[in-house]
BAKOL-682815 format. One record per residue: residue in three letters; x, y, z of N, C-alpha, C, O in turn. Coordinates in steps of 0.05 Angstrom, whole numbers, plus 5000, padded with zeros to 4 digits. Example, Ala and Ser with C-alpha at 12.3 -4.5 7.8 and 13.67 -1.06 7.14 Angstrom:
# residues 2
ala526448865156524649105156526449345156528549345169;ser525749555142527349795143525850015157526850235161;
# end
This chain:
# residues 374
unk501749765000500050005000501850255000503050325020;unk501850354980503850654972501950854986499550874987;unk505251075000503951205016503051444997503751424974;unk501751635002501351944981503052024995504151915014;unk503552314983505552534982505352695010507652745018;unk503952765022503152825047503652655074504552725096;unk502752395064503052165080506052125096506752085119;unk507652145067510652115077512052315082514452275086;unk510752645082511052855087511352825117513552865128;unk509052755133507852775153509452545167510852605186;unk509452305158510852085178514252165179515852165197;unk514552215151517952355165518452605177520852675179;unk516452775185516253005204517052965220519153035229;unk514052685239513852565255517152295269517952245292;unk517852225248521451975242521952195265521752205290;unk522852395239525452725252524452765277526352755292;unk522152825292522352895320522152785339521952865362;unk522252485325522552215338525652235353526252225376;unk527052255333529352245332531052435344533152365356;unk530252675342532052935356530153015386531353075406;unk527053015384526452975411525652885432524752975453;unk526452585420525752355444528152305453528652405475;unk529752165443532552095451532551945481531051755487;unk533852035492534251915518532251995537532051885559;unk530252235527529052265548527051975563526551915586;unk526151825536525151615545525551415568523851265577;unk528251435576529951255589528651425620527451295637;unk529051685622528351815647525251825651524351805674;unk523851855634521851875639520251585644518251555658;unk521451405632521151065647521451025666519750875676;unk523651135682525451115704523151305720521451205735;unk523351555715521251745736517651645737515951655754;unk517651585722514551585717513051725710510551725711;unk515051935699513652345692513552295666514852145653;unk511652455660510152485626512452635621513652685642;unk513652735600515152825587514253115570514653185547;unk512753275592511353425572513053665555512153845540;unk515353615562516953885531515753715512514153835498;unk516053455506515653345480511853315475510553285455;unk511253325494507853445489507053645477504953685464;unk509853875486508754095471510154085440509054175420;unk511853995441513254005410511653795391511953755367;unk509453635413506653485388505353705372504853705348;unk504753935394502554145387504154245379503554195355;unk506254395376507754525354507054505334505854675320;unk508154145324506954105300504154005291503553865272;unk502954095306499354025299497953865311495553885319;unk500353595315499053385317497153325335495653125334;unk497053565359494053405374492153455369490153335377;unk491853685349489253645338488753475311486953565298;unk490253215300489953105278486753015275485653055253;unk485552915292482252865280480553055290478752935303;unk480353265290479653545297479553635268481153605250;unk476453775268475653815236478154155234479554265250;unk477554195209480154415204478354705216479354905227;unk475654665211474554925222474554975255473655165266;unk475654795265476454885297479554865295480654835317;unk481054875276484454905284485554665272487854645263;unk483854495274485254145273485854025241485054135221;unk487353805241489253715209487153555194487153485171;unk485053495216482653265198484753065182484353015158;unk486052995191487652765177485552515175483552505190;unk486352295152485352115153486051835165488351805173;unk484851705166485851405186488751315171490651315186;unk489151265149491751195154494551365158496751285165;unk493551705148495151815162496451795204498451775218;unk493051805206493751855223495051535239496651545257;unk494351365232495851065240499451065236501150975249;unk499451225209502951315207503751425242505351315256;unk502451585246502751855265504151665291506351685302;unk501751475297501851275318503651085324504250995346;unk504750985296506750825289509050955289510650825303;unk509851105282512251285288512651335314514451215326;unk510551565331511151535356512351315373514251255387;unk510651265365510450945393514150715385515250525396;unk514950895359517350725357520550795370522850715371;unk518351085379519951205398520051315421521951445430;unk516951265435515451255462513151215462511451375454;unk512851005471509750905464508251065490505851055492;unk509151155502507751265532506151525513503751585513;unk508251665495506851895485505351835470503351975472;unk505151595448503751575436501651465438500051435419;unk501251385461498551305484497251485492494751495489;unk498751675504497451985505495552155494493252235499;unk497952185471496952245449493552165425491952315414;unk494151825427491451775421489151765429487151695417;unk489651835457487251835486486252065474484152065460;unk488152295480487452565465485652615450483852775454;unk486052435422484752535400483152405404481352465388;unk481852115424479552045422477552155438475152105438;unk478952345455477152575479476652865453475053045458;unk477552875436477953045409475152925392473053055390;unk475752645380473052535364470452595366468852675350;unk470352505405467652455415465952795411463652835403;unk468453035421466953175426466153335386464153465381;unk468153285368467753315345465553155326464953245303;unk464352855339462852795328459852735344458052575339;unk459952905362457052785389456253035410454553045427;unk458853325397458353505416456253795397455553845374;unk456053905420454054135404454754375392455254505412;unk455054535370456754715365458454865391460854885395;unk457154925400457155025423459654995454460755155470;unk459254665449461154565461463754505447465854535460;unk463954425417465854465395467554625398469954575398;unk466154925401467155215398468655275422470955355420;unk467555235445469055235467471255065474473055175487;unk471454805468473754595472475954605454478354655459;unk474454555426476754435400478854565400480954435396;unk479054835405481054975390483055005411485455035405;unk482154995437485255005462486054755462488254715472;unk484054475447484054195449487354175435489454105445;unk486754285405487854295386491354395388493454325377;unk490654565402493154665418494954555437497254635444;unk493254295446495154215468493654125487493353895492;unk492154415505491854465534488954505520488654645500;unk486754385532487654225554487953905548487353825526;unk488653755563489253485554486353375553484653465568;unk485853195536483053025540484352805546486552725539;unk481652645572482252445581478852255574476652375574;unk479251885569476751855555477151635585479251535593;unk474051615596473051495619470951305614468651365618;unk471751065605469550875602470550705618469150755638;unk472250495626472650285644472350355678473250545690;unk471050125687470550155719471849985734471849775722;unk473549955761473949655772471949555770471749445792;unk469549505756468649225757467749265727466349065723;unk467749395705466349325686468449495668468849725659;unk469749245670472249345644471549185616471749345597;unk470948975611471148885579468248785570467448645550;unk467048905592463848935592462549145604461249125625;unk462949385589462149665606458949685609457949805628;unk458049605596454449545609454349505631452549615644;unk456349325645456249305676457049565688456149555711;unk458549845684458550035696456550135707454350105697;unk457050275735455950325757455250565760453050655766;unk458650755753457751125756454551225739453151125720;unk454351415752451651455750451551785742453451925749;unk449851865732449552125720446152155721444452075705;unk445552325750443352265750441452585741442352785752;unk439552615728438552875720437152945734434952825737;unk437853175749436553425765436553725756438153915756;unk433753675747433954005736434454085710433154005691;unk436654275708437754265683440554235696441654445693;unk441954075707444153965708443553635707441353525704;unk446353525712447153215718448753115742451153105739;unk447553035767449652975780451352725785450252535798;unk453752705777454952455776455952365802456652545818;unk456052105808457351945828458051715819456151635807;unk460451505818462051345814465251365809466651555818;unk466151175795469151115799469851015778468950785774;unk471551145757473351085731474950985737476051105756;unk476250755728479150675731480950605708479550545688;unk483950605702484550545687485550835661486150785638;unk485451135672484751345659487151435654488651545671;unk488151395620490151465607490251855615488051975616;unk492251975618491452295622489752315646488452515655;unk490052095654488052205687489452455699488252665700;unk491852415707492552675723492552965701491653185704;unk493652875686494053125659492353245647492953455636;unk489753155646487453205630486653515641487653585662;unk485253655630483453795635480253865626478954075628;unk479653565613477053495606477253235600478953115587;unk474553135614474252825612472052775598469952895600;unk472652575581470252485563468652215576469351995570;unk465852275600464752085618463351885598462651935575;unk462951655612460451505607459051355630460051195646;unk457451405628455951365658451851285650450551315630;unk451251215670448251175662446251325677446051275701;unk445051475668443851605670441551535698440651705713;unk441051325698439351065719441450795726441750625709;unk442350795744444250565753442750335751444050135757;unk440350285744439350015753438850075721440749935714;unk437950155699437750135680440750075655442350255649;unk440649885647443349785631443049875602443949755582;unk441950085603441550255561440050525576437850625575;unk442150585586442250955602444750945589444451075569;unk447150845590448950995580449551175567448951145544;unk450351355572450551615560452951705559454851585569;unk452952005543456352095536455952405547453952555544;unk458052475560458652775568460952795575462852655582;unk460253065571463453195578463653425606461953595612;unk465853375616466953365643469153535649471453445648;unk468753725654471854005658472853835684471353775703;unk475253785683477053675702477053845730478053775751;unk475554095725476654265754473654315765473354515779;unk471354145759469754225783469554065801470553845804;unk467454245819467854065847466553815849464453735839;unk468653655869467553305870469753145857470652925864;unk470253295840471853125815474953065828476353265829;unk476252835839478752785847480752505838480252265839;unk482452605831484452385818484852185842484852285864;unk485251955840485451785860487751595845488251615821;unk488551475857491351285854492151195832491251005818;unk494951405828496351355804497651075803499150995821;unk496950875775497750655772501350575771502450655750;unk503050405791505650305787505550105754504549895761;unk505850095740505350035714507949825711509849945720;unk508549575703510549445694510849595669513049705671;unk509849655645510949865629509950055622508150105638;unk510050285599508150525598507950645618505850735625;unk510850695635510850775656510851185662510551345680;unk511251195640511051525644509651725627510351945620;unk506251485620504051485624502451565647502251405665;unk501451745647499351655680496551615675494851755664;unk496351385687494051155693493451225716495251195732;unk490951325726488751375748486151315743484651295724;unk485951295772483651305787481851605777482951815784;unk478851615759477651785780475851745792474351545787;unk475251965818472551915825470352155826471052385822;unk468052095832465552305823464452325843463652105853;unk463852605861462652525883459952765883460052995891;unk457852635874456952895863457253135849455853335852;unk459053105834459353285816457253345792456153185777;unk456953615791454653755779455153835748456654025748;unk454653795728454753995705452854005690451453805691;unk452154185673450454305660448854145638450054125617;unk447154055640445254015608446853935594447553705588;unk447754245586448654195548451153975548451753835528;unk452353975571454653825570454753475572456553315579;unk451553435558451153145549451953185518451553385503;unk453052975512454152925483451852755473450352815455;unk451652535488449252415461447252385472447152455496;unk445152255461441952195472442452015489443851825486;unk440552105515440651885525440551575520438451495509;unk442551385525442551165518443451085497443050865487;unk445351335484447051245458449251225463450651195443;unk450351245488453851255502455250965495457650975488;unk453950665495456150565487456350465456457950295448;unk454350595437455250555414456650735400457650705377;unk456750935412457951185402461451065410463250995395;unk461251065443464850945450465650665435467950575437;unk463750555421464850305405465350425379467450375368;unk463450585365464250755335466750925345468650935329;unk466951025365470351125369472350875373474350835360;unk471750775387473950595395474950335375476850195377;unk472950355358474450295325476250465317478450375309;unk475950615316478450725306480550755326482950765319;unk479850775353483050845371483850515372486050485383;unk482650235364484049975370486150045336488449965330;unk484950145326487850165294489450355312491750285318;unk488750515318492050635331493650465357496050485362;unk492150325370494150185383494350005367496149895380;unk493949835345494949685330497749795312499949685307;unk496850035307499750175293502150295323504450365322;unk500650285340503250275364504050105363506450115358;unk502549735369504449585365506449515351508549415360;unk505649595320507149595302509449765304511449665293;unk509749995315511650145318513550015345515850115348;unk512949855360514549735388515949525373518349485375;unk514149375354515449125352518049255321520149155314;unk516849455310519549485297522049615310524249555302;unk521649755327523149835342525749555362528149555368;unk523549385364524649195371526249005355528348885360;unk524749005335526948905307528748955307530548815317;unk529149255292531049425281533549425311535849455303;unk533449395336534949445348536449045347538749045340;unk535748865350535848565348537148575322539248445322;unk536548665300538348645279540548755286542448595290;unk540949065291544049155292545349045309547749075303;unk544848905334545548685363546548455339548948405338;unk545248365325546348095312548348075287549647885280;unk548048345274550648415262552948545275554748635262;unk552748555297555348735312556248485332558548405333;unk554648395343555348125361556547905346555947835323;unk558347795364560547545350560847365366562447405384;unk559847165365559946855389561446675367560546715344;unk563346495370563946305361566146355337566946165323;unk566946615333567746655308566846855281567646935259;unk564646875299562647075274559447245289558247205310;unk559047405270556247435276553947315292553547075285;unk552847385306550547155312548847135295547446935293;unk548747355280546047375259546947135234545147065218;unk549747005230550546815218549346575224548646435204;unk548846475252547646245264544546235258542746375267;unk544346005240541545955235539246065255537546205246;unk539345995283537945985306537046295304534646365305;unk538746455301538546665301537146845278534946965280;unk538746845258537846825230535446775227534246925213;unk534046535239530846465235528346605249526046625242;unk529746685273528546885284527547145278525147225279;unk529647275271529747475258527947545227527047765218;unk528047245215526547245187523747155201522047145184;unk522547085227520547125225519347305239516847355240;unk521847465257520647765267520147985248518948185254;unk521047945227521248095199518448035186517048225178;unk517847855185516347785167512747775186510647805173;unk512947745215510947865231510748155232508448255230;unk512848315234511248565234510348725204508548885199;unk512548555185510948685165508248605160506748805155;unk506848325160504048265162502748395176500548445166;unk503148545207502048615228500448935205498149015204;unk502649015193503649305186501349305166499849495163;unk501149055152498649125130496849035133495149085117;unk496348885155493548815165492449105180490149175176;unk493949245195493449605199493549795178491749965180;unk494549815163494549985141492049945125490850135116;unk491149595121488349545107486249655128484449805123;unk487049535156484749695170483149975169480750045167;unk485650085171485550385162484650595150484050825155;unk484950365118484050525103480850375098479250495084;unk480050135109477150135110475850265116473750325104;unk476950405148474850555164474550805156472750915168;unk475950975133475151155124473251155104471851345096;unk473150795090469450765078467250705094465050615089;unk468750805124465950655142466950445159468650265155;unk465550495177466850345213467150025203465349885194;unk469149955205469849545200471049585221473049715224;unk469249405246470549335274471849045265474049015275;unk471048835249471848555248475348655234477248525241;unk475548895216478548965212479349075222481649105214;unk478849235242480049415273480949125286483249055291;unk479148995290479948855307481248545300481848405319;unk481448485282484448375268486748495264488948395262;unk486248705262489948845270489748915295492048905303;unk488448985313489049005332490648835346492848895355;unk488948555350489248295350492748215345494448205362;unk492948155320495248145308496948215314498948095322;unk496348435311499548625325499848685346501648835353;unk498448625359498748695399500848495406502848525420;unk499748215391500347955401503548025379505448015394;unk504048065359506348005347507948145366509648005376;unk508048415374508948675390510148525409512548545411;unk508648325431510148145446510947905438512947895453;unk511147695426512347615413514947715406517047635417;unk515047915387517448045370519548045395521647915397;unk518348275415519848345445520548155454522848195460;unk519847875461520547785468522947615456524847545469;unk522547575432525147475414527247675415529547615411;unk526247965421529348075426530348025447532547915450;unk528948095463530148005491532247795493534347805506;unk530747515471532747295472535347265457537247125461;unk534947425440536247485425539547645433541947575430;unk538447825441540247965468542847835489545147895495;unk540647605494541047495518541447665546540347865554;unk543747465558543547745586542848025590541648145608;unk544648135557544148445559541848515560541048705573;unk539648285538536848295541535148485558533448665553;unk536648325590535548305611535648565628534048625645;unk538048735620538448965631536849265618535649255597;unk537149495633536149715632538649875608538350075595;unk541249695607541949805587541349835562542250015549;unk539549635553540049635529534849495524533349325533;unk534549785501532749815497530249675503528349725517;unk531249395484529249065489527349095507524949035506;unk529349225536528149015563525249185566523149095575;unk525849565554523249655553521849525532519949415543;unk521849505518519749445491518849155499516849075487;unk519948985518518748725528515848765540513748645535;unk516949055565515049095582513049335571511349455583;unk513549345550511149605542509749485526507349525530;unk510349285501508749135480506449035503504549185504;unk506248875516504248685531502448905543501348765561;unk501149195546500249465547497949295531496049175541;unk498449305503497749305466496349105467495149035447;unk496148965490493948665486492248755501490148685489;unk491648885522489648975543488149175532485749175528;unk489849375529488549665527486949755503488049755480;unk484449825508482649875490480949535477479749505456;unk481149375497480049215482482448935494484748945485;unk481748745510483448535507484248365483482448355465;unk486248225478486148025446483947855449482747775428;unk483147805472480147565479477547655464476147525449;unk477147975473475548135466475548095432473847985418;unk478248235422478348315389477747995379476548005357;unk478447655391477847485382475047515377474047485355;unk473747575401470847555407469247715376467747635358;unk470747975383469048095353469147955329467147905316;unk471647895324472447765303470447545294469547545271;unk469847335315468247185310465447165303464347005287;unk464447375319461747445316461547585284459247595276;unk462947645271462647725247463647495224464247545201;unk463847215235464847025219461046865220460246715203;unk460246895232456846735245455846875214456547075202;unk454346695211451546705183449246585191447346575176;
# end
């Protein structure tokens, strides 16, 4: 699939500030657990947080496989940002395709900018890969909504300064779900326990919670009881961007296992000489490129219209190749594998993120299947 002229405009923008402004910071910001936000702002520099943001509020309206480039790049050089980042634009989508001019006008364009961060709130401790079971509640008084419950799991939890809720409108009713939006600074609203993460560590993953918190009418996005088909028509498209993150870990993981096996010498020679090795490598090669065009086809489906059964075969695919791959570097490595010196040992512990988030591989099997039934 040949990229257009823009396409490779944009992904080698994206290579270059891969390259000059990630660098090592990755290493510290693993180590600290701190978002890295100089390089947050040098996203918005170049546009990028507003990429699915229509152009009449500021934003690039890029299309899905652009923007899957976008994701794949990042993430081949911090997947924490590029996790971020896609949270972002899916707190960006909802309010661009479900919000009211009104609310558009007021968000998109500081969205677009950067600040404030969007953060998207659908999983609960108890109703994570079945959100029908969610509990928070959004109950209508008046012309406001008052919410009570507990988000867990919230990419930009601490960073955000608007949350994209889903909650039910009637707790005992299971098709209340609904969609609104949530200014991070009113009262009630409190971050609760930032997640210790085995990887994606300088990410922040929280807790929130709702303790009556009040907001306005207008600040329902969809009809009552259209909240989880609306977060499934989005979240087709954010499972292709973590599909093109994986794709970007596991080449990352490649590309570093190759230059390890032409520079390394056991026995007399190369290791990349030794079949064992050699075979590996031809089929870590040959998984991510499959991974790469089973997302790129995704991609460009969903711009003829939502295909969850091809969201969720690359998703699928490449979450699972992403660990895999990592893990063959690791072995590949060997001891060094195992250390903080040398890249692998992150990309071991960040790929296995890419099977959970947004959807388990159980889950993307699940869809998959249900669209194989006649």
């Amino acid at each position: 699939m040949e990229l257009t002229g823009e396409q490779e405009l944009i992904r080698n923008t994206v290579r270059e500030f891969v390259e000059n402004e990630v660098g090592t910071d990755v290493h510290e910001a693993d180590k600290s657990q701190e978002f890295p936000e100089d390089i947050w702002d040098g996203l918005a520099d170049l546009d990028l947080t507003g990429m699915t943001t229509p152009e009449e509020y500021g934003g690039l309206d890029v299309d899905t496989p652009t923007y899957s480039l976008v994701n794949e790049e990042l993430a081949y050089g911090h997947l924490a940002v590029a996790t971020a980042l896609s949270v972002h634009c899916l707190a960006t989508s909802c309010i661009s395709q479900f919000g009211s001019e009104e609310r558009k006008e007021e968000w998109l364009p500081d969205m677009v900018s950067g600040r404030p961060v969007g953060a998207f709130a659908l999983s609960e401790p108890d109703a994570g890969s079945n959100p029908a079971e969610m509990t928070t509640e959004a109950r209508p008084e008046g012309d406001e909504f008052v919410i009570n419950g507990k988000k867990q799991w919230i990419t930009n939890g601490e960073r955000a300064g608007v949350v994209i809720l889903f909650a039910k409108t009637d707790r005992d009713d299971p098709d209340s779900v609904t969609q609104f939006l949530v200014p991070k600074n009113v009262d009630g609203l409190e971050v609760g326990k930032k997640e210790d993460k085995l990887g994606l560590r300088a990410s922040d993953t929280t807790t929130l919670i709702f303790d009556d918190v009040r907001i306005p009418a207008e600040n329902r996005l969809t009809e009552v009881g259209e909240g989880l088909k609306s977060a499934f028509s989005i979240l087709t498209g954010g499972r292709i961007a973590i599909a093109s993150q994986a794709v970007g870990v596991a080449q990352a993981a490649l590309d570093d296992s190759i230059t390890y096996a032409n520079d390394r010498e056991q026995f007399g020679q190369p290791i990349i000489e030794h079949q064992a090795i050699g075979h590996k490598l031809a089929d870590m090669q040959t998984d991510v490129q499959a991974a790469r065009l089973l997302t790129r086809d995704a991609a460009r489906k969903n711009d003829n219209g939502v295909d969850p059964k091809a969201a969720a075969m690359a998703k699928y695919f490449a979450s699972e190749t992403a660990v895999d791959v990592a893990n063959e570097a690791v072995q590949i490595h060997g001891g060094y594998g195992y250390t903080k010196d040398f890249d692998v040992e992150r990309y071991y512990r960040d790929a296995k993120i890419t099977t959970i988030y947004e959807g388990t591989s159980e889950i993307q099997q699940k869809i998959i299947a249900r669209h194989l039934k006649r």
